[in-house]
C-alpha positions as a printed Julia matrix, in Angstrom:
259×3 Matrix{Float64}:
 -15.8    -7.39    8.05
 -13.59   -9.27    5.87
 -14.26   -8.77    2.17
 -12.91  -12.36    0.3
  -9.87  -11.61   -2.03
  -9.81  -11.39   -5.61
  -6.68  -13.22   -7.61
  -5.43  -11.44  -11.11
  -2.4   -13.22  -12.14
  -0.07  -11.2   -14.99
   2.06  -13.38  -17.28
   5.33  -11.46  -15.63
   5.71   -8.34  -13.23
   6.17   -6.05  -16.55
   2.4    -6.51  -17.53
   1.57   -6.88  -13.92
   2.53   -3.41  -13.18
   1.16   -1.66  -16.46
  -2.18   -3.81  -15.64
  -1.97   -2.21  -12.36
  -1.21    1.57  -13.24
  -4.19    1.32  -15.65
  -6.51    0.25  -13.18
  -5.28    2.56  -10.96
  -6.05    5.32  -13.07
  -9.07    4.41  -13.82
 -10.0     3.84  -10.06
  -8.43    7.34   -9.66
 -11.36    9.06  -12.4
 -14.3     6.93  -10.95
 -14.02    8.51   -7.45
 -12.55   12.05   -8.81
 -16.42   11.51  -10.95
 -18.13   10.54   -7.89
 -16.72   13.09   -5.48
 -14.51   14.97   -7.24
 -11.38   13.89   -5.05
  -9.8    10.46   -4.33
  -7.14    9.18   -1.79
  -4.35    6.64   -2.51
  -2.08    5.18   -0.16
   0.89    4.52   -2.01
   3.42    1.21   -1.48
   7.14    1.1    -1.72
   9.72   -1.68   -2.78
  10.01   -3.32   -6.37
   6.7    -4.15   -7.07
   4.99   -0.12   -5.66
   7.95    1.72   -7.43
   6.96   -0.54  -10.8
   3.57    0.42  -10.55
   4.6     4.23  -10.55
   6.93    4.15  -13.54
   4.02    2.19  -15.1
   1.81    4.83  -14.34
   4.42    7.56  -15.25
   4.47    6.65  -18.7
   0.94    5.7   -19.11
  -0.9     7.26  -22.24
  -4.31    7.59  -19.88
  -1.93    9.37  -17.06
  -3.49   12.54  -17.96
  -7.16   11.65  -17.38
  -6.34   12.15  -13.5
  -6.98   15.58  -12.18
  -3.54   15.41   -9.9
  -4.45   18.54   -8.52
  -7.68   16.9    -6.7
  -5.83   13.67   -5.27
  -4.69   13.03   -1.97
  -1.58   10.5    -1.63
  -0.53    8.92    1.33
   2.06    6.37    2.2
   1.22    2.75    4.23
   4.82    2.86    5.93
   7.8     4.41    5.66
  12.02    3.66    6.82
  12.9     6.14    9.2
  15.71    8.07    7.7
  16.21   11.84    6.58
  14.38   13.36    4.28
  15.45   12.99    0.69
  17.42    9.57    1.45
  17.0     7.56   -1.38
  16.1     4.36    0.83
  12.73    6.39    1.88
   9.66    4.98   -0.27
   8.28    8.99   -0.35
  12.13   10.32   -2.07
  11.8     6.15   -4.28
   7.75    7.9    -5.4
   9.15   11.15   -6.27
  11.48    9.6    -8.83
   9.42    7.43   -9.82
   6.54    9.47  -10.47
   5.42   12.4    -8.21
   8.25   15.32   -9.48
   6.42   14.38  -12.99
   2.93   15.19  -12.03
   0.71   18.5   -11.23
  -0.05   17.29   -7.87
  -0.89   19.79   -5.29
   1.59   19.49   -2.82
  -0.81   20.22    0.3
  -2.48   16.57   -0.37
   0.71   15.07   -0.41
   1.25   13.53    3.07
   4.85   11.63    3.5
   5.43   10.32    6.68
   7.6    12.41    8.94
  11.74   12.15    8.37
  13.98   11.32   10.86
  15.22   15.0    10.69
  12.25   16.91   11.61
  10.89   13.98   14.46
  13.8    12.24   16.32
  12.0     9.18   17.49
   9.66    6.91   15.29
   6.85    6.9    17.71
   6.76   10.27   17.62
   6.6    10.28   14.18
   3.57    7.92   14.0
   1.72    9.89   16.2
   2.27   12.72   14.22
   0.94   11.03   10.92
  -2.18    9.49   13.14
  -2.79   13.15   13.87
  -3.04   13.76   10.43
  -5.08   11.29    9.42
  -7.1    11.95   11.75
  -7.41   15.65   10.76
  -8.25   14.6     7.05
 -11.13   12.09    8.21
 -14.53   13.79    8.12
 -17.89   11.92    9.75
 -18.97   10.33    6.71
 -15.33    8.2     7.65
 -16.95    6.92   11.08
 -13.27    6.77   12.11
  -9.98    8.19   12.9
  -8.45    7.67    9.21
 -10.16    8.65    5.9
 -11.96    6.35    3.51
  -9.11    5.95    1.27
 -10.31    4.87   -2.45
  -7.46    2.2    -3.2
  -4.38    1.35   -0.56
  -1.8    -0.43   -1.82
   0.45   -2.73   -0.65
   3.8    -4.99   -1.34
   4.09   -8.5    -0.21
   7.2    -9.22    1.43
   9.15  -12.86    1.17
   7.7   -13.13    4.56
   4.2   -12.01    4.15
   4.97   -8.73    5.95
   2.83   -5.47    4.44
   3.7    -2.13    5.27
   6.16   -2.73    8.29
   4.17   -4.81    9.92
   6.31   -8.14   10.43
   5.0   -11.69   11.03
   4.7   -11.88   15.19
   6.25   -8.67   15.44
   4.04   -5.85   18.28
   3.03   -3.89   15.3
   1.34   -6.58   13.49
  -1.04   -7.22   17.13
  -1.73   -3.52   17.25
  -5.86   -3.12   17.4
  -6.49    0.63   18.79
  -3.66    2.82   16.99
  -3.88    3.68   13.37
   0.3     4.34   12.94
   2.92    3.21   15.13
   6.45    3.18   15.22
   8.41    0.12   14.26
  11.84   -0.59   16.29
  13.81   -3.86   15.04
  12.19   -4.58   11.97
  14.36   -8.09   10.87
  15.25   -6.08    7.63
  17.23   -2.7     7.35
  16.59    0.23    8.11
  15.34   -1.61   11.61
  13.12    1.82   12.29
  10.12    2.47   10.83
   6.83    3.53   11.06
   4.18    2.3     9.41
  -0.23    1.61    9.16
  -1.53   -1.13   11.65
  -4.04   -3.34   10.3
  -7.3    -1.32   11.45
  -6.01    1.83    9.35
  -5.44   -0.22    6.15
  -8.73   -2.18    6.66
 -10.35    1.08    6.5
  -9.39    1.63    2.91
 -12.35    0.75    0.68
 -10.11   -0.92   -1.97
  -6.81   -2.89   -0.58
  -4.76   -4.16   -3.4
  -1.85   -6.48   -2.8
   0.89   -6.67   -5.05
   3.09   -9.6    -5.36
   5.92  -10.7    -8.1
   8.73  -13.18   -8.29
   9.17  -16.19   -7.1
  10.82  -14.97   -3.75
   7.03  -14.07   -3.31
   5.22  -17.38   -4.36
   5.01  -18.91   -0.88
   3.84  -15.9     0.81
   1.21  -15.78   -1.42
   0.65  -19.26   -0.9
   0.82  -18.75    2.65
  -1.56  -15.53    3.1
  -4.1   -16.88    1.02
  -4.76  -20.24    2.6
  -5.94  -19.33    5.92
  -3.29  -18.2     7.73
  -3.97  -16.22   10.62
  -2.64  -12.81   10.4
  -0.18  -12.11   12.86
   1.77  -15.13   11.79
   1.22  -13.76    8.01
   0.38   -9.95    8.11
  -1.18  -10.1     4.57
  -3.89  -12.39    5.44
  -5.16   -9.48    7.5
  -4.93   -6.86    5.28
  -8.62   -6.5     3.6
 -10.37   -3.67    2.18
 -14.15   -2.45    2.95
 -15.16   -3.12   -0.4
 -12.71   -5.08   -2.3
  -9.46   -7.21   -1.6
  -7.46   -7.71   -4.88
  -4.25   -9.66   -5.37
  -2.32   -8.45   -8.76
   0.27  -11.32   -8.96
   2.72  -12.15  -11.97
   3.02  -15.71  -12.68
   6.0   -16.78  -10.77
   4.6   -15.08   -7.51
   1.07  -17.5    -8.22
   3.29  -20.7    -9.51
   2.56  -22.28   -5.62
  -0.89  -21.18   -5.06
  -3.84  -24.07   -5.16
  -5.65  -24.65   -7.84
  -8.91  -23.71   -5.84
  -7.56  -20.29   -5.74
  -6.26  -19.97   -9.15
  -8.3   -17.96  -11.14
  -9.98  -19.06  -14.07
  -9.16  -16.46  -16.69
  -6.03  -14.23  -15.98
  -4.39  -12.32  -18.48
């Protein structure tokens, strides 16, 4: 079930991503309270790397217990490990190498150097999921706390591209993505039944390149036309936006008091 999406709109993507890392923490220490762990599923591009350098340099960064958090990725470009176009090698920079994290809860997706062929990657990394899920998940993925994910010009998520096979995919959790319309053209990435299994999805969009998008996924759009209208969390869908990214959203949607 759908939940209905929340709108935060940040003067510009600077606040919007310190905004963000602070809520993220404190997301983070809720669960860690509750159940003494807590699983993210981190976001590449622009807006997921500024949300890690946010959270980097954060005064409240060392409230987290890093050693009892579980980070995963939503999708990933198929190319060696350590290539600097990969969103796990863009997270290490950004953040990870400066953090006590335990490096067995750490779960990149697979490089093109250890699995030669995407799909075999993805089932690797459903295997894995699958392996971290316990009952209390009713499903082949764990319950992650927040999932995060960038908005793409075109209202992709992950790698999951408007009419593209992935986007229609309704039994597998990963798949492998061949001829994505922007480089590298292999991926693999989360369908749409492993994010919506995320109790928190958050949906980060800045820039004006990402206004109609926005505009787009939030109206109704179905979502294999618009992949973001069909990414939803259990519990809570939340849109962190910077002004420019909301400047073509309706009114009805705007809401009332943003910082």
């Amino acid at each position: 079930m759908s939940t209905a999406p929340q709108l935060v709109v940040h003067r510009d993507k600077e606040l919007m991503a310190r905004a963000a890392a602070a809520r993220l923490i404190t997301r983070i220490v809720d669960a860690q309270s509750a159940r003494g762990s807590a699983s993210v599923v981190l976001t590449g591009g622009r807006n997921g790397n500024g949300l890690l350098a946010a959270l980097s340099s954060a005064p409240a960064r060392d409230a987290v217990d890093w050693s009892r958090l579980d980070l995963w990725w939503g999708d990933e470009r198929f190319l060696p490990d350590g290539d600097p176009e990969r969103n796990h090698t863009q997270a290490r920079e950004a953040l990870l190498d400066s953090v006590p994290l335990d490096p067995a809860r750490v779960h990149p997706m697979p490089a093109s150097d250890g699995l030669h062929e995407a799909d075999a990657a993805a089932e690797s990394y459903a295997a894995e999921l699958a392996a971290a899920a316990g009952p209390e998940d009713h499903g082949p993925v764990p319950t992650f706390d927040v999932l995060m994910l960038g908005v793409g010009p075109d209202t992709h998520v992950a790698s999951l591209f408007p009419e593209s096979p992935a986007v229609r995919e309704t039994e597998r959790t990963v798949v492998g993505v061949h001829g994505a319309p922007k480089p590298p053209p292999t991926r693999v990435s989360l369908t749409l039944p492993a994010i919506r299994s995320a109790r928190e999805v958050w949906l980060l969009a800045a820039g004006e390149d990402k206004a109609k998008a926005a505009a787009i996924a939030l109206s109704g759009a179905g979502e294999v036309q618009a992949p973001a209208a069909g990414a939803y969390g259990r519990a809570r869908t939340l849109w962190l936006l910077d002004a420019a990214a909301a400047s073509q959203l309706p009114r009805s949607l705007y809401p009332p008091a943003s910082a």
